[in-house]
C-alpha positions in Angstrom: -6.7 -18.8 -31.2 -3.8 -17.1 -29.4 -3.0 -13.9 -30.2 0.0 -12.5 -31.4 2.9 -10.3 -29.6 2.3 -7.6 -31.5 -1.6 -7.9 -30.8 -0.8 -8.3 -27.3 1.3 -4.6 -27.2 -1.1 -2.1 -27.1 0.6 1.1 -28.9 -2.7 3.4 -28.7 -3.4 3.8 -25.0 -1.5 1.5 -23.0 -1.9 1.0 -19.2 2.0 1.6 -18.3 1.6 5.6 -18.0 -1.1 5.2 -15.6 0.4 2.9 -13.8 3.8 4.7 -13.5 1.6 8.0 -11.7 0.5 5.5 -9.5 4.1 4.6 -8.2 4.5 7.9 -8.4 2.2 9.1 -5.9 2.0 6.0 -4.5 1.7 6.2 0.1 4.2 3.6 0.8 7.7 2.4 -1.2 7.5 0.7 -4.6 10.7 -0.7 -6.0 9.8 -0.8 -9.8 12.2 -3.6 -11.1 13.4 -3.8 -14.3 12.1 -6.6 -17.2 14.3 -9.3 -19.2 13.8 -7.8 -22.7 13.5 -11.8 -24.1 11.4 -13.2 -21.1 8.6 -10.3 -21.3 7.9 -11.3 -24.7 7.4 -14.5 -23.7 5.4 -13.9 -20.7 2.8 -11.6 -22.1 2.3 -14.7 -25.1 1.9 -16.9 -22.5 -0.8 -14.9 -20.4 -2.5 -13.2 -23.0 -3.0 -9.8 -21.5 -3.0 -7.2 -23.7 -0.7 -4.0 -22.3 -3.3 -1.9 -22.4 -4.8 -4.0 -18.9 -2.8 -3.0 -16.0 -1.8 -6.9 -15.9 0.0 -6.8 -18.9 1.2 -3.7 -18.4 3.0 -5.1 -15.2 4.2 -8.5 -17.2 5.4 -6.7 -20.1 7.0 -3.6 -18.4 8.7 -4.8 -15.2 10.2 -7.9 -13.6 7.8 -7.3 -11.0 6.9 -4.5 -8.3 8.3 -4.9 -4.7 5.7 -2.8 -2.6 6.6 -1.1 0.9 10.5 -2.8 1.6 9.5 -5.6 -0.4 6.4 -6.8 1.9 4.2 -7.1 -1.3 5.3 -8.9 -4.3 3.7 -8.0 -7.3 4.4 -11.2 -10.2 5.5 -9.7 -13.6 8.4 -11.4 -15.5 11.2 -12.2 -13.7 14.2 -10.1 -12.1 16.9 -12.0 -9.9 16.2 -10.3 -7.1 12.7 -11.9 -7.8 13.2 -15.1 -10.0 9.4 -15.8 -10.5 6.9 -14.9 -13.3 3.4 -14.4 -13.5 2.7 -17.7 -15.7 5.7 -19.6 -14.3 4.7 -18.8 -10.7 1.0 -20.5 -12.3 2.5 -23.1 -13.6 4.1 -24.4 -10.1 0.9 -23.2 -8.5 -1.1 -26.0 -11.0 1.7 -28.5 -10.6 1.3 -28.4 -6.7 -2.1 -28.1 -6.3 -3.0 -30.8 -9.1 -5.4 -29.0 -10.9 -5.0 -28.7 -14.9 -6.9 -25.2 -13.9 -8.3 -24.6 -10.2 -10.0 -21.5 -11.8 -7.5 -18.5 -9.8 -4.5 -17.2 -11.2 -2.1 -15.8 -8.6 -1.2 -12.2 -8.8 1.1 -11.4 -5.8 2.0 -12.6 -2.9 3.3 -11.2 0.8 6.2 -12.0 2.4 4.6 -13.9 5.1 3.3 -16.6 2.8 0.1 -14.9 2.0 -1.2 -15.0 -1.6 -3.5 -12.8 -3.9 -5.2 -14.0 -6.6 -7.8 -13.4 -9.3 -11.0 -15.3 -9.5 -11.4 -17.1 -12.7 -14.6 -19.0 -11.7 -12.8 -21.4 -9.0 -13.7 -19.2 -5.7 -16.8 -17.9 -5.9 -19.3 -16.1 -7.2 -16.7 -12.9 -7.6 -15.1 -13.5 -11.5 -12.6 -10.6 -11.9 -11.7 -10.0 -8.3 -8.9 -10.7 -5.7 -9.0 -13.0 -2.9 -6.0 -13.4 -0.6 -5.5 -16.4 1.1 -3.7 -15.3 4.5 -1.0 -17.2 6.3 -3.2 -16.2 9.8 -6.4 -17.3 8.8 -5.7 -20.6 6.3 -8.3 -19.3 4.0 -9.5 -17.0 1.0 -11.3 -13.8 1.9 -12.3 -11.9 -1.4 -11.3 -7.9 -1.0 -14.2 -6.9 -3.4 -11.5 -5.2 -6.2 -10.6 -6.1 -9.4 -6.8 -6.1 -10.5 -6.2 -2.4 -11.2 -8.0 -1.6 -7.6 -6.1 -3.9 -5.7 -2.8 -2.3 -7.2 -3.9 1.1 -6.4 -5.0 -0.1 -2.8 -1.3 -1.8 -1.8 0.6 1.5 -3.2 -1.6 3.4 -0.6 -1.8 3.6 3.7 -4.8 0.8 3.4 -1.8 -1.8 3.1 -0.1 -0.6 6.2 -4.2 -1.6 7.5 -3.8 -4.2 5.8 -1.2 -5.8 7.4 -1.2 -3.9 11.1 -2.0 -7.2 12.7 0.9 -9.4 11.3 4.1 -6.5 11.8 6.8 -6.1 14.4 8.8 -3.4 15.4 11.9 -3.5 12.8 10.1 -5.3 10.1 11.3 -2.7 7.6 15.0 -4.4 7.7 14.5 -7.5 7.9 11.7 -7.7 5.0 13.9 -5.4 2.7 16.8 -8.7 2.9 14.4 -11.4 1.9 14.8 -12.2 -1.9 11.5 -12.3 -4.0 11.8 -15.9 -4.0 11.3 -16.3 -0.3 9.3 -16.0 2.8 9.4 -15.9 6.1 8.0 -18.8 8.1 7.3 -17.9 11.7 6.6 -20.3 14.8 4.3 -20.5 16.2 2.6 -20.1 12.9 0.6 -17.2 12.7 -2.9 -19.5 12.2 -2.3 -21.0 15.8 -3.3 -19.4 18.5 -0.1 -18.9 20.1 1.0 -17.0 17.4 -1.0 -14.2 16.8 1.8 -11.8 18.5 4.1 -11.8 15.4 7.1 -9.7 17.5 7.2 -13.0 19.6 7.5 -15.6 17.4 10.6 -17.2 15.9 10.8 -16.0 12.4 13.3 -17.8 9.6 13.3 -17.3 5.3 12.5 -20.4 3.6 11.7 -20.8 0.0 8.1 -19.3 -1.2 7.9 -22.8 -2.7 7.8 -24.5 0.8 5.6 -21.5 2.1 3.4 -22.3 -0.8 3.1 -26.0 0.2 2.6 -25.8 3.3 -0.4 -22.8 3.9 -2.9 -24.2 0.6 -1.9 -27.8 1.0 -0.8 -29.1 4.3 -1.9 -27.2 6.7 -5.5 -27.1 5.3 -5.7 -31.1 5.0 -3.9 -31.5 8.8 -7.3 -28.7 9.6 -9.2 -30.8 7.8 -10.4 -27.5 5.4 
C-alpha cells in the first residue's frame, strides 16, 4: 500500500540538514536548484522515499543538484534549467529500454552521456549501490557506494578523478551552457579508439534523450553487448 505525503515527510530527523553541510563543504561547485512546490509533492508520492533518506531529501527539496559547472546532474524534481525528474526521467528510461522494471533506477547522470544508477536487483549481486554506465566504456562498473556515499563522493576532488580522463582544457565554459536536459555528443565517440583524446574530438549538445538511446541501446546492440 503506498504511503501517504505526509508519511513520506519526515519532520523528526530529516536528511535535508545533512545534506545542505555537504554542499556546504562540498570540494568542487554545487548549484542547489530550487523545487516546484506542486511537482515535489508529486514526485516523492511517486518514488516513495521517505525525506528522511538523502533520496528524498533531494526529490522533495530541490529541482535537482548541478555538481562542478553542471558536469554532474543530480535527478530531483524538475527546474527549467533541468526539466527532468527522478520518476519521470524513470519513466522514459522503462519506455526506451522496454522493461516494465529492468531492476535500476537512475539517479544522475553526466554531461557526456554517462549514467548513475541504483541497483534494485537488475545488475548484480550489489542491491543498494551505484553503477555508472560510462559513455567511454559502453558498460556498467559498480563504484561500491550506496546513494548517500556516492553524493558525498561527487561533491568532493574524487570527481575531478573521476572524470580526469574524459576533460579538455576549457571544459568549465562550455559544460556550465549546456541545459540539464542535454549532452554533449562527441566524435569520434569516446568508446572508439580514436577518441579517447576528448580535447580532439568534435563535440556538439544534443538532447540527453538521444544520448540516452544511443549509449544503453544502439551502440551496445551494433557491439553486440
Amino acid at each position: 500500500m503506498a504511503r501517504t505525503l505526509e508519511e513520506l515527510i519526515e519532520t523528526n530527523d530529516p536528511a535535508w540538514p545533512v545534506l545542505q553541510e555537504w554542499i556546504a563543504t562540498a570540494e568542487v561547485p554545487v548549484e542547489v536548484l530550487p523545487p516546484d512546490l506542486g511537482a515535489r509533492e508529486t514526485c516523492l508520492l511517486e518514488i516513495q522515499v521517505t525525506t528522511r533518506s538523502p533520496m528524498g531529501a533531494v526529490v522533495y527539496e530541490t529541482g535537482g543538484l548541478l555538481i562542478d559547472h553542471g558536469w554532474l546532474r543530480v535527478l530531483g524534481s524538475g527546474h527549467p534549467r533541468f526539466p527532468r525528474t527522478l520518476p519521470g526521467w524513470n519513466a522514459f528510461a522503462r519506455k526506451e529500454l522496454e522493461a516494465d522494471d529492468p531492476g535500476f533506477l537512475f539517479i544522475a547522470d553526466d554531461v557526456l552521456g554517462g549514467f548513475f544508477a541504483l541497483d534494485c536487483g537488475g545488475l548484480g549481486d550489489a542491491k543498494g549501490e551505484v553503477f555508472y554506465f560510462g559513455p567511454d566504456t559502453l558498460r556498467w562498473e559498480n563504484l561500491e557506494v550506496k546513494y548517500s556515499a556516492f553524493l558525498q563522493q561527487m561533491m568532493s576532488a574524487s570527481l575531478q578523478k573521476f572524470y580526469s580522463n574524459v576533460r579538455w582544457d576549457g571544459w568549465e565554459t562550455e559544460v556550465s551552457s549546456v541545459q540539464g536536459a542535454r549532452s554533449i555528443m562527441m566524435y569520434p565517440f569516446l568508446w572508439t579508439t580514436e577518441g579517447k583524446d576528448p580535447s580532439k574530438n568534435k563535440r556538439s549538445t544534443v538532447p540527453i534523450t538521444e544520448t540516452f538511446g544511443l549509449h544503453l541501446i544502439e551502440f551496445p546492440k551494433q557491439l553486440g553487448s
